[in-house]
C-alpha positions in Angstrom: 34.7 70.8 -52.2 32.2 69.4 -54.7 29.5 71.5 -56.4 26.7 71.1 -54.2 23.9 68.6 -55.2 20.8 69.5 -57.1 18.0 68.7 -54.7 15.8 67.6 -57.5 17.7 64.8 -58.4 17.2 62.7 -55.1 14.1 61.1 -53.9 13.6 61.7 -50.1 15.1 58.4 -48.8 18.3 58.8 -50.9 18.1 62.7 -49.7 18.0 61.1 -45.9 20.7 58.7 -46.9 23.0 61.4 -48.7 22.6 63.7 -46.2 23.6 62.1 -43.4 26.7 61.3 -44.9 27.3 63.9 -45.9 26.6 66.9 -43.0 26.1 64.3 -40.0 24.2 66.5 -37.7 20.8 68.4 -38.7 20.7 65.6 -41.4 17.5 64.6 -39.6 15.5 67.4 -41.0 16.1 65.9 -44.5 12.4 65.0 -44.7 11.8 68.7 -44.2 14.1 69.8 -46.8 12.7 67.5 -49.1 9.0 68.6 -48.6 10.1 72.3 -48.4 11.7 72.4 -51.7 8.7 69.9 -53.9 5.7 71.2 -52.4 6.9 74.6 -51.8 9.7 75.6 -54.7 12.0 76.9 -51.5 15.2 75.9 -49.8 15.1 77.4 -46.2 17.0 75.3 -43.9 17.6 78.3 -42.0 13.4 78.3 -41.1 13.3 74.8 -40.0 15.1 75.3 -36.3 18.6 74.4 -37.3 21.8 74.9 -35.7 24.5 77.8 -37.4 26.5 74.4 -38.6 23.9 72.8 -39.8 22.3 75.3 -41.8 26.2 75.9 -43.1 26.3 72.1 -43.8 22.6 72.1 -45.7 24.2 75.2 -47.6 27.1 74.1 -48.7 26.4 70.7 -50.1 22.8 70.8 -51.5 21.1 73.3 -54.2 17.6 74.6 -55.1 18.1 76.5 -58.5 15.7 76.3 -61.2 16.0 77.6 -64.7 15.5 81.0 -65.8 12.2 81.2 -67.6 13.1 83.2 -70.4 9.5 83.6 -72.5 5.8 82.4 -71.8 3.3 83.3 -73.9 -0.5 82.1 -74.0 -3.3 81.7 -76.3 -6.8 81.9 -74.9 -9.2 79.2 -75.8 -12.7 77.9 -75.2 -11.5 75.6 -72.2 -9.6 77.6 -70.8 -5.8 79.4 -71.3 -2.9 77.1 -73.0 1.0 78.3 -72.3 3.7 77.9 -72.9 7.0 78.4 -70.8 10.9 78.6 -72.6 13.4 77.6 -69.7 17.0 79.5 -70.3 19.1 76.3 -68.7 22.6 77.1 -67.3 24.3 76.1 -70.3 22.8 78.5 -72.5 20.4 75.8 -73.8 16.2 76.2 -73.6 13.6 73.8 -72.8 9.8 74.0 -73.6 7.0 73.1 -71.9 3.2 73.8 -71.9 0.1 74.0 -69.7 -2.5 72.4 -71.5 -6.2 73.0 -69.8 -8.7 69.8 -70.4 -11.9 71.0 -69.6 -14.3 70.2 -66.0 -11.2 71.5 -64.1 -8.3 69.0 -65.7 -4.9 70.4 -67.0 -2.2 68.4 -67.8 1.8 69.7 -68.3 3.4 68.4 -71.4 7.1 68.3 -70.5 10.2 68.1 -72.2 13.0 65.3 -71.9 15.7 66.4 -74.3 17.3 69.5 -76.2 16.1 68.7 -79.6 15.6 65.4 -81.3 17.4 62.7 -83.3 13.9 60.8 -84.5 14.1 63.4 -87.4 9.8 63.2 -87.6 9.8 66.0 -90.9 6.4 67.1 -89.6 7.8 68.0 -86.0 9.7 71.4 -85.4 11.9 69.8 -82.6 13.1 67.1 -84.9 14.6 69.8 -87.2 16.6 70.4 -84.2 18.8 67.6 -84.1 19.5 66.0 -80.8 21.7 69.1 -78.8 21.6 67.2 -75.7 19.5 64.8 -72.9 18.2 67.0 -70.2 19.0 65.5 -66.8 16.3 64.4 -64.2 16.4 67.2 -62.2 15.9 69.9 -65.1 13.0 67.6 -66.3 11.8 68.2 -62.6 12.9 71.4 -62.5 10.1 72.3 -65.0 7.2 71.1 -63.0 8.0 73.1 -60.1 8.6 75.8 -62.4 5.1 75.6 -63.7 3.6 75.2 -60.5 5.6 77.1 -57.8 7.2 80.4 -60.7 4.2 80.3 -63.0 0.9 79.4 -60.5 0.1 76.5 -63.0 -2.4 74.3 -61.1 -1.8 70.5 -63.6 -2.8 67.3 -62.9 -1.6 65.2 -65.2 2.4 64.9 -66.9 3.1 63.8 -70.6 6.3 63.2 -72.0 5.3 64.7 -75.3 7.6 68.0 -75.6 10.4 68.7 -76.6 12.3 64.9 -77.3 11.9 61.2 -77.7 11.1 60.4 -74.2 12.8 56.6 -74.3 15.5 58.1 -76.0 16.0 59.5 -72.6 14.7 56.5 -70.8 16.4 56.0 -67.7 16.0 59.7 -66.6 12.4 59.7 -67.6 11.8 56.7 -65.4 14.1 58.7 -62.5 11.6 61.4 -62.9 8.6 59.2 -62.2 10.0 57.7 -59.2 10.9 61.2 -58.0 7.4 62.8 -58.6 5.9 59.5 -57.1 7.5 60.1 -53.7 5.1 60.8 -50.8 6.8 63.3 -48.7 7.4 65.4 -52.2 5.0 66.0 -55.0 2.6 62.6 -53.8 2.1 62.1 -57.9 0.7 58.3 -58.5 1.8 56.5 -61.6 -1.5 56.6 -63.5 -0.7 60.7 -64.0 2.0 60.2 -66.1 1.9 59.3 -69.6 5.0 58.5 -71.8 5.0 59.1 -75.6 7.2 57.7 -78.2 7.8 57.2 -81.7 8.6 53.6 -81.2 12.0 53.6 -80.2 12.3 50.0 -79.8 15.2 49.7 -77.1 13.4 52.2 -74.9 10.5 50.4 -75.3 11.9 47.3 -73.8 13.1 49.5 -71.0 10.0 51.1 -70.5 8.7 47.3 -70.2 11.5 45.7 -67.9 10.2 48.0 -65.4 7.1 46.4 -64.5 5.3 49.5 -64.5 1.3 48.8 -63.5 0.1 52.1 -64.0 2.0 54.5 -65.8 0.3 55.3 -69.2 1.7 54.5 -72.5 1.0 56.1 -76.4 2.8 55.9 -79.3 3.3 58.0 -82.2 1.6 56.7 -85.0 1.1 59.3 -88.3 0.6 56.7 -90.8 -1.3 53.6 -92.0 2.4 51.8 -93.7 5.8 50.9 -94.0 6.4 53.2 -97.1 4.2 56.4 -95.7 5.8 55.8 -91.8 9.7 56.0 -93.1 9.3 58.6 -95.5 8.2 61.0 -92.5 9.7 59.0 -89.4 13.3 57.6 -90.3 12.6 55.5 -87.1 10.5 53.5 -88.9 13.0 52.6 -91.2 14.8 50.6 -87.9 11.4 49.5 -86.4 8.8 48.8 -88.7 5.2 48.7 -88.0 5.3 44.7 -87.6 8.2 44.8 -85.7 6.0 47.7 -83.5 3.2 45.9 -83.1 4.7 42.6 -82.1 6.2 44.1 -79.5 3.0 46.4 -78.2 0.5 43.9 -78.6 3.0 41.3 -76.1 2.7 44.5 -73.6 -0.2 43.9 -71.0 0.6 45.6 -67.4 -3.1 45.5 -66.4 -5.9 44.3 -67.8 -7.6 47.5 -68.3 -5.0 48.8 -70.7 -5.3 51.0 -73.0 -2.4 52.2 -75.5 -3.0 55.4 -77.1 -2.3 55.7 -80.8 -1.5 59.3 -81.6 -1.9 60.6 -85.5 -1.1 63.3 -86.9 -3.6 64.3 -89.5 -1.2 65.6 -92.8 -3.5 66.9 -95.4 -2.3 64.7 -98.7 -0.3 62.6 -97.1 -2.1 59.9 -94.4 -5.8 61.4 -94.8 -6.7 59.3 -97.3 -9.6 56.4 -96.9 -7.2 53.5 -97.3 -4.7 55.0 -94.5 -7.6 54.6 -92.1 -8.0 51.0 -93.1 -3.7 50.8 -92.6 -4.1 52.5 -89.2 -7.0 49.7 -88.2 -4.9 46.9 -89.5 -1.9 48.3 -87.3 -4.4 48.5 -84.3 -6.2 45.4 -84.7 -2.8 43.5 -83.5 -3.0 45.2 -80.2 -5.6 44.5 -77.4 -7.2 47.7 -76.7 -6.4 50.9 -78.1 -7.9 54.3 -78.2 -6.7 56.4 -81.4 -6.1 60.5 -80.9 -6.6 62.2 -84.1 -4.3 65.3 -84.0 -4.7 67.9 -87.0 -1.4 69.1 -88.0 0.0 72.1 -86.8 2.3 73.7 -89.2 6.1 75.1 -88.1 8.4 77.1 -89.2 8.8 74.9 -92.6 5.5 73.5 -93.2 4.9 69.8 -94.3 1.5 70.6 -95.6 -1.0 72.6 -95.0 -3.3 72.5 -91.7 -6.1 70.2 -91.9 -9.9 71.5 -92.5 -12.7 71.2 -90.0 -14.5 68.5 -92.9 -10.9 66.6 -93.6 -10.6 65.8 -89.6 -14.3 65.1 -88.9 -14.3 63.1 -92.4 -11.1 61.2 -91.1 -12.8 60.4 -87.7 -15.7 59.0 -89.3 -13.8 56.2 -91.3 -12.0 55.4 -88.0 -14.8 54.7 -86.6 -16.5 52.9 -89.7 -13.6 50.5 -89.1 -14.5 50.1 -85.7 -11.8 52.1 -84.1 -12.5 53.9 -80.7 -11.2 57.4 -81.3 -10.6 60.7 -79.5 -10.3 64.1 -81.5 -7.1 66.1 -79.6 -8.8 70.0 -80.2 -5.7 72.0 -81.3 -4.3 74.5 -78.5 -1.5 76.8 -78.4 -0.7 76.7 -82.5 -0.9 80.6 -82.8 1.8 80.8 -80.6 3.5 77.8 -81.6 3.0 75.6 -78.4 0.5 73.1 -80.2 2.0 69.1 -81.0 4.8 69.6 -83.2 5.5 72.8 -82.5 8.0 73.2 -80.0 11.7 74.0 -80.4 14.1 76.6 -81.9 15.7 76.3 -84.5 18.4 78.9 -83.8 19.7 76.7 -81.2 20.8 74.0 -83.9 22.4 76.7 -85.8 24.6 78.1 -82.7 25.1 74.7 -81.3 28.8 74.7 -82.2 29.8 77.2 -79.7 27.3 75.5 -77.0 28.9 71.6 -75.2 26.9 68.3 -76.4 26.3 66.3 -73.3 25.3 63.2 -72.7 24.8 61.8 -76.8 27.9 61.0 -79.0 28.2 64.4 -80.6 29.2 63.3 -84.2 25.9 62.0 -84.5 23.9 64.5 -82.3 23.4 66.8 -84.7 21.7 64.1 -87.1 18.4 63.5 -88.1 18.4 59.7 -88.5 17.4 57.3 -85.5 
């Protein structure tokens, strides 16, 4: 017999579907199941008034096992506490993810779609990784229940902005939205997601093709041109910034939308006057935008040097000379290393050898090239 299947991976009509195929009678509690093991973190079929073969049936073909959660640590903060959680996955691998608090009751978990990443961004600890591997739908699941049903975190909102390049990992990222969408499980809507890339241009066209109305889009900026952009985001040596924003500006799934424009504030390197000017020029192309300053927040191997309180508030200010909507992301988590650009271990790449490479080709896994 076949390993049995990971619960997390089905939505509840495929669950329904699967299971009566599979284990014939007492498949009619599959709704059950389903809400059981989303909204509660449990699989119980024995509780739900279920026959001896049944419950044998539910046992033996279906699974409800979530990752060890190997570290959290927190940083306390004037809104409130930021974690973050390191899942141990089955293959020796870890995954980070982190409770972000917003203020007036929001929180929003920043989740993680791959082992590492190939972008190779030289201000971004997981993109000293390399890519190790894609995590799978249900361990990008996996983490939310974690958070909510292990670790009591109460979120509202879900970015794709840990650990990975989200469209790198498209297809499971869009599996994971349709899964957190259903109604008899965690009854998320569209508009409480928000996927983050680097402008990987074939993802992009995915994320397009599928029609979404609601689901939020922003993109990884960090610098006003061409020459800047490549030397600290080889992606942008493959897609550069007119390339970008022809296809973002053609991109209008409602009128209302918005496409956040995320930069990274690097202290000598895209802080200067005439980079604001580049970043309004880049913007300018695109209906509506809203641009998130975010200070830098060193690694492991610095880039540069944090940003000062003056440099960002400075920066803001010829944003909005240039007529620039603009939000200013306050830093959380960076003393314990759960801030943007921050997430990842580095020990992982070095014992990688002795660990499998799933789901990327593996000669060029391990690269930091796009």
């Amino acid at each position: 017999m076949s390993a049995p299947a990971d619960l997390l991976s089905f939505t509840s009509k495929e669950l329904r579907e699967h299971a009566r195929a599979s284990i014939g009678p007492g498949s009619g509690m599959a709704a059950d199941v389903y809400r059981q093991a989303f909204r509660e973190g449990r699989f119980a079929p024995e509780e739900l008034g279920l026959g001896a073969r049944a419950i044998a049936g539910w046992r033996s073909r279906y699974a409800l096992s979530f990752p060890d959660v190997a570290n959290v640590v927190e940083e306390e903060g004037p809104l409130g506490k930021t974690a973050k959680a390191v899942l141990r996955l089955h293959d020796g691998y870890e995954a980070e993810f982190v409770f972000i608090p917003m203020g007036r009751g929001r929180s929003t978990l920043c989740v993680s779609s791959q082992v590492g990443c190939k972008m190779g961004c030289t201000f971004c600890e997981t993109g000293r990784m390399g890519l190790l591997r894609h995590l799978t739908p249900g361990e990008i699941v996996a983490q939310l229940l974690v958070a909510r049903h292990r670790l009591g975190w109460d979120f509202k909102n879900i970015v794709f902005m840990g650990m990975g390049e989200a469209l790198d990992n498209a297809e499971s990222v869009f599996r994971v939205i349709e899964i957190c969408n259903d109604s008899v499980g965690l009854q998320m809507p569209q508009e409480r997601f928000t996927v983050c890339s680097v402008g990987h241009l074939e993802g992009l066209r995915k994320f397009f093709a599928r029609g979404y109305k609601r689901v939020n889009l922003s993109l990884s900026l960090n610098a006003p041109d061409d020459a800047t952009r490549s030397s600290i985001m080889p992606v942008n040596r493959k897609v550069p910034l007119d390339l970008l924003a022809t296809e973002l500006a053609a991109y209008a799934p409602r009128p209302n939308f918005v496409l956040g424009v995320n930069y990274c504030l690097l202290p000598g390197i895209n802080d200067s006057r005439e980079a604001a000017a580049g970043v309004a020029a880049f913007c300018a192309r695109i209906p509506r935008v809203l641009v998130n300053v975010i200070p830098y927040n060193p690694g492991t191997i610095p880039l540069t040097r944090a940003p000062t309180e003056d440099e960002v508030v400075t920066f803001i200010e010829w944003l909005r000379e240039e007529g620039l909507p603009v939000r200013r992301r306050i830093t959380k988590g960076s003393s314990v290393m759960a801030a943007c650009g921050q997430l990842g271990n580095l020990e992982l790449r070095r014992s990688s050898k002795a660990l499998p490479i799933v789901g990327v080709n593996a000669a060029s896994a391990r690269t930091n090239g796009a």
